[in-house]
N, C-alpha and C positions, 0 to 999 in steps of 0.2 A: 368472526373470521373462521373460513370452513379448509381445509385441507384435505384431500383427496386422492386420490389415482390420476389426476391429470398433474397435480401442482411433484408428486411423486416423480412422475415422469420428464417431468422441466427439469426438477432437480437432476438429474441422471445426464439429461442432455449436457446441462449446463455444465456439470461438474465433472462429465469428459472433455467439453471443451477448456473448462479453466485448467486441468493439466497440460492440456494441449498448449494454450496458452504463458501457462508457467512455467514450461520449459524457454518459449522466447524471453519471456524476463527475469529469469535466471542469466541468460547470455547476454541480456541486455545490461544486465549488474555488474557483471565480473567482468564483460568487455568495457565495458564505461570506467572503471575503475584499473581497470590496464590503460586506458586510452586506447581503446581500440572501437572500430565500428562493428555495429550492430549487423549491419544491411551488408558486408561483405565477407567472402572468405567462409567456407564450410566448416560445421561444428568438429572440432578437432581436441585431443588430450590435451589438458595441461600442461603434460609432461614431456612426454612423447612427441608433443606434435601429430601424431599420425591421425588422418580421417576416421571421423566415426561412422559404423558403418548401420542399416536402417534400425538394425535389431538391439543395437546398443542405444539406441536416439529415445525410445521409448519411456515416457517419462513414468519416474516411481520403480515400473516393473524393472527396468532395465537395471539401475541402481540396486534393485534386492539380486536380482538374478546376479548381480558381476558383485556382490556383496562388496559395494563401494570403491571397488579397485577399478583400472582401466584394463579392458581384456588383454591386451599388449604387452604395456610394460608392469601393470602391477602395481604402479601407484596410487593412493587415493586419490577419490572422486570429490571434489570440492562440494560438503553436507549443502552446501548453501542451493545445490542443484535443486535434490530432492525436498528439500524443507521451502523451498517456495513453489515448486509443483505441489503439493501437497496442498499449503493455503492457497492457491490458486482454483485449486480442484474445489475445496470448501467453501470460497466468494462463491464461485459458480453454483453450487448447489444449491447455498443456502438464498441466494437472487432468483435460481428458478423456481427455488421449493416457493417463495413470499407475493412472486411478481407474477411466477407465469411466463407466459413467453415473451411479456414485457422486462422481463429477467434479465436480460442485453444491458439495460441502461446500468440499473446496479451492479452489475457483473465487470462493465467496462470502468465504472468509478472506482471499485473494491479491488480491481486489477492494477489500474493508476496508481492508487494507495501503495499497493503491496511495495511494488518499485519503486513510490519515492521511499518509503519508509522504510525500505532495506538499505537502500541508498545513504541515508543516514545515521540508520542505525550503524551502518561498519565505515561511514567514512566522514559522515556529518555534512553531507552534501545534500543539496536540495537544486536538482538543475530545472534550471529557467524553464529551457523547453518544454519537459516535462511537466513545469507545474503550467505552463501555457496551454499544455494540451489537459490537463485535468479541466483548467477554467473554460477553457473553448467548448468541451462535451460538453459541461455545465450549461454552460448559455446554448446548445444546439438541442439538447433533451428539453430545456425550458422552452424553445419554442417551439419543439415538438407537442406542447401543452402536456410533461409529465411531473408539471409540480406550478405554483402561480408563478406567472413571470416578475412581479413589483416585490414577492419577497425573495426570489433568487437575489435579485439586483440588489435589493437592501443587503442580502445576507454577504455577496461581496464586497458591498462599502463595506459593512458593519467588520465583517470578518480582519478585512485587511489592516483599517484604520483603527482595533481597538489593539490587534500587535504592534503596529507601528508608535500607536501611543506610547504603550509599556516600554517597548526598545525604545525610545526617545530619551524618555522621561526617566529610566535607567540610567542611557549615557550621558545624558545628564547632571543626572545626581552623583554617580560615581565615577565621573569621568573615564569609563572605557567601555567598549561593545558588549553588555549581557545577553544579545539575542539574536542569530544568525538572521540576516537580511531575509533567506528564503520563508521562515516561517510564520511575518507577516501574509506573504504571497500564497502559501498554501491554505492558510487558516479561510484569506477571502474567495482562494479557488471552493476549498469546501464549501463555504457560505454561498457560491454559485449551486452547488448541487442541492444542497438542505433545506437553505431558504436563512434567515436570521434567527428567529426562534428557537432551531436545534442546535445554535452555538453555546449558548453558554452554558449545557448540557455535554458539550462534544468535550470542551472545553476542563468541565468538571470532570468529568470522565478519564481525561489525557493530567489531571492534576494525580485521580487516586490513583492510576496505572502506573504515572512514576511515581509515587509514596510506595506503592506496595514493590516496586523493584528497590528502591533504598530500604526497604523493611529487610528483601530477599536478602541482600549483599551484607547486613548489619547482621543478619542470621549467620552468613558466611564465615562474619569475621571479616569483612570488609570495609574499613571505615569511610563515609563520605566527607568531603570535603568539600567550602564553598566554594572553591578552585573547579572542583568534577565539571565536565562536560558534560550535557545531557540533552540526548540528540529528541528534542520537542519536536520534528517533524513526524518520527518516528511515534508518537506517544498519540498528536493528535491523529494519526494514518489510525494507528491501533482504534481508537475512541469515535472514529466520523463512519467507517464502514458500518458497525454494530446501531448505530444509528441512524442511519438511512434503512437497517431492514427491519428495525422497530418503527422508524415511522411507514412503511409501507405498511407492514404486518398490521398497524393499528388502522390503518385505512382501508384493507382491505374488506 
């Protein structure tokens, strides 16, 4: 695996476009979570209301330059702006740095992620649509021939029907819901993109991520409870991105 001045320069493309990008799903988050559309209505303050104008719209710089306030009234900027431009910026990089300018596909998957995973991380939501369109690229990059077609498809059986098990076979045992419906859905979306193979990998991965936040919050002084909530979309989003660029990275 050779790295270079061309895969340097994918990374730069890519990784202006994902802040570019990360600013749409940023307002795709906090409008989704207002109830509000995406597709309508110009980016406007929090607070204020008032229109933003080009120079304020500019992701990252604009948030340092206005040091998180709205130029206006002076309220703060909701961090959630800048902190998913940011990772957005960094899918993009690190897909062009691996893939080249085949970088699109990972970049549009690592992108999906970000938004469901934010998505539940602050509200524990996992919408349909969205994981529809994560499975749809899945199956559209697979027949674009950028991964085998018969282990994508296994890895969305496998994916879906091995959460669907565990939530069963939970509600079952303890007669009430341990597993939000969406993150069967996501797991076999992921298993569209990876193939079956890099689940229970992904899988491992999304188990030590949340060990090590129950480690963080016990560090805190924060006790856990088997009551806690623990947003698993968000865990496996964190754990299937990092994974798709190791398997690429290995292939290359």
């Amino acid at each position: 695996m050779t790295f270079g001045a061309a895969s340097a320069i994918w990374a730069a493309i890519y990784g202006v476009a994902g802040a570019i990008i990360g600013s749409f799903v940023a307002a795709l988050v906090l409008r989704w979570l207002d109830d509000r559309s995406v597709l309508t209505g110009r980016s406007a303050c929090d607070h204020c209301g008032k229109t933003l104008r080009a120079w304020e719209l500019v992701p990252v710089l604009s948030f340092v330059a206005l040091r998180g306030r709205c130029a206006r009234c002076r309220q703060p900027i909701d961090p959630v702006h800048w902190r998913i431009e940011v990772a957005a910026a960094l899918i993009g990089a690190s897909a062009g740095w691996v893939a080249g300018p085949e970088g699109w596909t990972g970049a549009v998957f690592g992108w999906t992620l970000l938004a469901l995973g934010t998505l539940d991380a602050l509200a524990f939501w996992l919408p349909d649509r969205l994981t529809a369109w994560l499975a749809g690229t899945g199956v559209l990059t697979g027949l674009l021939g950028h991964a085998p077609w018969v282990e994508r498809i296994m890895g969305g059986l496998v994916g879906f029907g091995a959460l669907w098990a565990i939530a069963e076979g939970y509600r079952r045992w303890r007669g009430r819901e341990g597993m939000g419906g969406g993150d069967p859905k996501l797991l076999g979306a992921i298993g569209l993109w990876l193939g079956w193979r890099m689940l229970p990998g992904v899988l491992l991965a999304a188990c030590v991520i949340g060990l090590g936040f129950v480690a963080v919050r016990h560090l805190l002084g924060q006790r856990a409870s088997g009551d806690d909530m623990v947003p698993l979309g968000t865990l496996l989003a964190l754990a299937a991105y990092p994974a798709w660029v190791l398997m690429i990275g290995m292939a290359a």
